[in-house]
Every structure is written in C-alpha cells, then in structure tokens.
DSSP file (Angstrom, degrees, kcal/mol; ACC not computed):
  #  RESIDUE AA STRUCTURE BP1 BP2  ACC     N-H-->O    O-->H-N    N-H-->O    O-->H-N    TCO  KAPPA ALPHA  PHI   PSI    X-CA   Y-CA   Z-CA
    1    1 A X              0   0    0      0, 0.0    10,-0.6     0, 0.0     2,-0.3   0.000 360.0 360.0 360.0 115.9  -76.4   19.3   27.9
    2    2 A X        -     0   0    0      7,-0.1     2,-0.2     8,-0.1     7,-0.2  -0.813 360.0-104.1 -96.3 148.0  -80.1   20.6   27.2
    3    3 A X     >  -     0   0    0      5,-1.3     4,-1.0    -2,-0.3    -1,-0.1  -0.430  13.6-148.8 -28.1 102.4  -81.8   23.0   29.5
    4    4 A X  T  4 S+     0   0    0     -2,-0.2    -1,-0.1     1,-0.2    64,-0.0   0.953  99.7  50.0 -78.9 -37.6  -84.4   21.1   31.6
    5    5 A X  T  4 S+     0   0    0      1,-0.1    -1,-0.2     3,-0.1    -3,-0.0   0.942 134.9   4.9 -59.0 -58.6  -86.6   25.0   31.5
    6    6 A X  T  4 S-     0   0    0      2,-0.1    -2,-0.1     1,-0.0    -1,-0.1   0.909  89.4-121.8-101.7 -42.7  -86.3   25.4   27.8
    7    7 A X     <  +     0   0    0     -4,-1.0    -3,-0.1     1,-0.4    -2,-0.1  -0.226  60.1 145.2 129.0 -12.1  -84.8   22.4   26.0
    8    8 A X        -     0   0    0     -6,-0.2    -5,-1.3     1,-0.1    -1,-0.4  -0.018  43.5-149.1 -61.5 136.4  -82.2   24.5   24.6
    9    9 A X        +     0   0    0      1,-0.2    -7,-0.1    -7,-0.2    -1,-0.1  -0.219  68.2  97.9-113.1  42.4  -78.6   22.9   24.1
   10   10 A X        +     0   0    0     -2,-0.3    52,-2.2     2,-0.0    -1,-0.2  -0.291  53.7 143.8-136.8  69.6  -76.4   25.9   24.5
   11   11 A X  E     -A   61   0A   0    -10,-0.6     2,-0.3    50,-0.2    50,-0.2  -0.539  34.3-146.5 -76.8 156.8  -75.3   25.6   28.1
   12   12 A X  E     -A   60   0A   0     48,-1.2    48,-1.3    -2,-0.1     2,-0.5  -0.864  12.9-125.7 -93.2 161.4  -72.3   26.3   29.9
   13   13 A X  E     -A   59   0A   0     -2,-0.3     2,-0.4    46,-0.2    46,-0.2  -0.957  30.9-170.9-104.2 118.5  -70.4   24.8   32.9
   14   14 A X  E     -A   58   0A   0     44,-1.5    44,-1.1    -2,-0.5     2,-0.5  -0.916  15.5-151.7-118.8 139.9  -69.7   27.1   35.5
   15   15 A X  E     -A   57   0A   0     -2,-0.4     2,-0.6    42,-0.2    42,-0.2  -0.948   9.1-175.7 -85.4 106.0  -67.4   27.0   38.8
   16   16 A X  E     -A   56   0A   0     40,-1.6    40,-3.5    -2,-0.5     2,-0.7  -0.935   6.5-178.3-134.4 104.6  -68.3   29.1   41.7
   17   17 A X  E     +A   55   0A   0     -2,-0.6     2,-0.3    38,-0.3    38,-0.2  -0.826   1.9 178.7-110.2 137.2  -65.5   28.8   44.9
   18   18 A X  E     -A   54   0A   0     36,-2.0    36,-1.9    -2,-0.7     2,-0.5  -0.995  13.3-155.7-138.4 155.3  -66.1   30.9   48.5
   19   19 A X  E     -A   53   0A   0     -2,-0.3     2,-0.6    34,-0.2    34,-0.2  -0.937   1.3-149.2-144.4 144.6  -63.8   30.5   50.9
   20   20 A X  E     -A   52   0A   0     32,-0.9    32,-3.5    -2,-0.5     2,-0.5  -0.994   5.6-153.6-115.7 106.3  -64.4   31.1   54.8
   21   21 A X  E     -A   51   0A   0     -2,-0.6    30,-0.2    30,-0.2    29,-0.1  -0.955  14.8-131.9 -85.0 120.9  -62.0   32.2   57.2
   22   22 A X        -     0   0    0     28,-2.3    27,-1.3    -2,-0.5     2,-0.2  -0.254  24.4-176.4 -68.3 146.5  -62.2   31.3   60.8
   23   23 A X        -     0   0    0      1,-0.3    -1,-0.1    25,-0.2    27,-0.1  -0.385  53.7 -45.2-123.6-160.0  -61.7   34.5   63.5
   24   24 A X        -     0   0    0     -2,-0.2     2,-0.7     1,-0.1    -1,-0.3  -0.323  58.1-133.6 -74.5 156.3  -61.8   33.6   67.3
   25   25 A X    >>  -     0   0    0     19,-2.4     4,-1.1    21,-0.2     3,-1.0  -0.915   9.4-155.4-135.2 140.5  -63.9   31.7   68.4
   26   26 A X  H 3> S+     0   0    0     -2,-0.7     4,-1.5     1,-0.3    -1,-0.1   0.717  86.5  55.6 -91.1 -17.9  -65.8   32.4   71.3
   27   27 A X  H 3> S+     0   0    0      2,-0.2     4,-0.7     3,-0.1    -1,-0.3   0.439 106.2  51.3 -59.6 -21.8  -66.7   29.0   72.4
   28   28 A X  H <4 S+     0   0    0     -3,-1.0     4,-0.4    16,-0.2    16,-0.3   0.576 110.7  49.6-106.2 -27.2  -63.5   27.9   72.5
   29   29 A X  H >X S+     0   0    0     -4,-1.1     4,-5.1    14,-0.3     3,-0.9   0.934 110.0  47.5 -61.2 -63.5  -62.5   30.8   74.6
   30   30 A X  H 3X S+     0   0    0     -4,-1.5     4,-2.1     1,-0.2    -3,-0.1   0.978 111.1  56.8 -59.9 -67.4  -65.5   30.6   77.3
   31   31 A X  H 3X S+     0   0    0     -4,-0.7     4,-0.8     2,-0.2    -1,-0.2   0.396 107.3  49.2  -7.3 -35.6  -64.6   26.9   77.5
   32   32 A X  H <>>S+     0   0    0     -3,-0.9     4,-4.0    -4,-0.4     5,-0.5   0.789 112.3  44.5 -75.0 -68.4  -60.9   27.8   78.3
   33   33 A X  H  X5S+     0   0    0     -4,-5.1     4,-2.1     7,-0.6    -2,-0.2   0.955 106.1  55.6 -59.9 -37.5  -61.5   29.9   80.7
   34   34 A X  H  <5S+     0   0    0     -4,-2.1    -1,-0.2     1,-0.2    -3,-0.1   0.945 122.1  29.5 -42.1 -55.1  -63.8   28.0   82.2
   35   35 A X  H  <5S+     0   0    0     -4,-0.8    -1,-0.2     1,-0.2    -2,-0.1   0.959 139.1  24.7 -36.1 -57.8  -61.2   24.7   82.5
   36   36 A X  H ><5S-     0   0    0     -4,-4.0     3,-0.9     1,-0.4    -1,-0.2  -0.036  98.4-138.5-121.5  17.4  -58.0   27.1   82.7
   37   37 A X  G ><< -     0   0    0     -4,-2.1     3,-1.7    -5,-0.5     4,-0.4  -0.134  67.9  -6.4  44.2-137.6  -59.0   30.2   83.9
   38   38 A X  G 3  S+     0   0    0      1,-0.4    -1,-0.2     2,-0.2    -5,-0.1   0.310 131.4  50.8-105.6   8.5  -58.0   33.2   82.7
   39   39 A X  G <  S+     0   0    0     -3,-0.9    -1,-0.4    -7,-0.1     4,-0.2   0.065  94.6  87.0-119.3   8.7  -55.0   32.1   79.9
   40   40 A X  S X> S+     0   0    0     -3,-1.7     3,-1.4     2,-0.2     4,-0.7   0.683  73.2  66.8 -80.0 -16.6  -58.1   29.6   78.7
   41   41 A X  T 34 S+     0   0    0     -4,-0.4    -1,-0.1     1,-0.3   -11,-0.1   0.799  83.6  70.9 -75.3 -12.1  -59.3   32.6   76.5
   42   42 A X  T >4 S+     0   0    0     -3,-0.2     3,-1.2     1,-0.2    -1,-0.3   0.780  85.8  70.6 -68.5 -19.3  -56.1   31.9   74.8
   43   43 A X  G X4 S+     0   0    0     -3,-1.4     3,-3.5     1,-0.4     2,-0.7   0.910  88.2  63.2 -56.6 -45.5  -58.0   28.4   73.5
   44   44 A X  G 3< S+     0   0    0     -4,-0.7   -19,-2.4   -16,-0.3    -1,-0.4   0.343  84.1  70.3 -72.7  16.7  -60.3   30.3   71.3
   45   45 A X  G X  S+     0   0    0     -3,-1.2     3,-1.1    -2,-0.7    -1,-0.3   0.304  80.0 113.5-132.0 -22.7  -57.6   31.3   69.4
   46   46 A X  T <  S+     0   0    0     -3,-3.5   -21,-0.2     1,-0.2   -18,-0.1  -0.554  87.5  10.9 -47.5 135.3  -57.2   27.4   68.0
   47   47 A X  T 3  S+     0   0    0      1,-0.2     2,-0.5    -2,-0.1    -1,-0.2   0.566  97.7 152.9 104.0  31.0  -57.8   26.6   64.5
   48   48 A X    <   +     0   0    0     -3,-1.1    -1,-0.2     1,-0.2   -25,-0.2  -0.841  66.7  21.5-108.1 125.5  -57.9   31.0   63.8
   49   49 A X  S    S+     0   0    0    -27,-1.3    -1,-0.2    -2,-0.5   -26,-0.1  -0.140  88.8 135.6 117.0 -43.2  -56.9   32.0   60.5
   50   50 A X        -     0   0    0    -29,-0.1   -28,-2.3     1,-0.1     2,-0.5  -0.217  45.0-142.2 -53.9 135.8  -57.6   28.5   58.8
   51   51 A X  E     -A   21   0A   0    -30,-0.2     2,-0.4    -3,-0.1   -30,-0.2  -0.736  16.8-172.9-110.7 133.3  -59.4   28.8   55.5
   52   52 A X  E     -A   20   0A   0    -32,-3.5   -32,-0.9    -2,-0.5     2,-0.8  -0.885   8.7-168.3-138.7 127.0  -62.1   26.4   54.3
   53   53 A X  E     -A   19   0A   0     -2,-0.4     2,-0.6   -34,-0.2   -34,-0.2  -0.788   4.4-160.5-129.1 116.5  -63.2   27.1   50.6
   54   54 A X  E     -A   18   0A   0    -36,-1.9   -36,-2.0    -2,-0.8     2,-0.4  -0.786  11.8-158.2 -92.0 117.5  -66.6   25.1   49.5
   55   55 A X  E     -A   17   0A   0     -2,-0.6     2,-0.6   -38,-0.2   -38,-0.3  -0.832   5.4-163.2-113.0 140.9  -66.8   24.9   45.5
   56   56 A X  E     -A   16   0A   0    -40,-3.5   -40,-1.6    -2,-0.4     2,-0.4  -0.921   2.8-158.6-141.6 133.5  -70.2   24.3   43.5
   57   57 A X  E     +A   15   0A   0     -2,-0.6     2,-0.3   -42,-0.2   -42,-0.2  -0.801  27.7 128.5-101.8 144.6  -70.3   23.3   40.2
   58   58 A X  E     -A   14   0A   0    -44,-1.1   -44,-1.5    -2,-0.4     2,-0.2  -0.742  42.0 -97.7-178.1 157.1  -73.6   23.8   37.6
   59   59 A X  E     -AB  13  68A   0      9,-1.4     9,-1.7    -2,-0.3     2,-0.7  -0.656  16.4-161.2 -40.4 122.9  -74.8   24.9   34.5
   60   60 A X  E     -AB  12  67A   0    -48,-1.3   -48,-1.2    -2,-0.2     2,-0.4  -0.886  24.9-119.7-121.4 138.2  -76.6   28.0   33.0
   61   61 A X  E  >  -A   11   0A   0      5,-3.5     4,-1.4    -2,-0.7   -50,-0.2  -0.587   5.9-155.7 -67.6 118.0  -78.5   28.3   29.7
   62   62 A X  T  4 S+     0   0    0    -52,-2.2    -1,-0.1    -2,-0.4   -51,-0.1   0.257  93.1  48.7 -80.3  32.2  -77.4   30.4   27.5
   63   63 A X  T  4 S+     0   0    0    -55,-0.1    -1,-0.2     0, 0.0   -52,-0.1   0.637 134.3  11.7-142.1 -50.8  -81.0   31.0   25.6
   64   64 A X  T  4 S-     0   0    0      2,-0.1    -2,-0.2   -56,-0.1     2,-0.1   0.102  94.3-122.5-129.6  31.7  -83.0   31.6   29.3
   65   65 A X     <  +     0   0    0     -4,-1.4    -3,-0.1     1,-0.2    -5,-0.0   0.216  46.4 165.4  32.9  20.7  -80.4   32.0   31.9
   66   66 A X        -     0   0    0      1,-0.1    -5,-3.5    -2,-0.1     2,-0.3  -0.284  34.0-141.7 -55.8 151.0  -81.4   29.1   34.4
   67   67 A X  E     +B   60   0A   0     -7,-0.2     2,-0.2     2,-0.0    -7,-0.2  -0.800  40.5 158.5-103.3 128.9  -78.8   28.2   36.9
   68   68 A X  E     -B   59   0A   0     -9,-1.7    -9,-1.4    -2,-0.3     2,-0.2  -0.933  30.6-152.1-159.3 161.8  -79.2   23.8   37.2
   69   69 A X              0   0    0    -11,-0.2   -11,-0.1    -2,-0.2    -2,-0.0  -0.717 360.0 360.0-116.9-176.4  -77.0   21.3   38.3
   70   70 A X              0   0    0     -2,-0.2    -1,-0.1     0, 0.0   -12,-0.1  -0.020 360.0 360.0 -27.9 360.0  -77.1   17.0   36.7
C-alpha cells in the first residue's frame, strides 16, 4: 500500500475497537411513566448494560504518519 500524502510504501494496517455501554435511559423511563405510571420508570431500565463496540479499520505511514483508509 503507498501513502496517498507521500508515496511512500511502508504502511501499516491498524485496528481501532470502542465499545459503548448503554446506562438508563431516560426516554424510556418518561415514556413509562407516562403509559404506566409510576413502575413505568422501570422501562428505562430496558436494553441497560448492553454493549455495542464499533471497529474502524485504516492505515498509517510509516515515513509521515498519515492516518487513511482504501
């Protein structure tokens, strides 16, 4: 892979994962109560704890350190 910056062919491929964990959610909560009164707050409390982990793949130069991806 050359370097679109430089031309240079000594890239790597790097992996970068982050990962999100959902808390209460407060929308889902107001929403409860509104329907179900006052055990509705317990709704926001769906889908809490669940992890959603987004991964991004690209390349950095080793010769001028641009980040690019394919």
């Amino acid at each position: 892979m050359r370097c679109p910056n430089c031309g240079d062919d000594r890239c790597i491929i790097v992996e970068e994962s982050e990962t999100n964990q959902k808390g209460y959610g407060l929308g889902k909560g107001c929403c409860g109560y509104l329907i179900l009164g006052p055990i509705g707050w317990v709704c926001g409390l769906c889908g809490m704890g669940k992890s959603h982990t987004v991964r991004r793949t690209f390349w950095i130069c080793q010769h001028c350190g641009r980040k690019f991806r394919t």
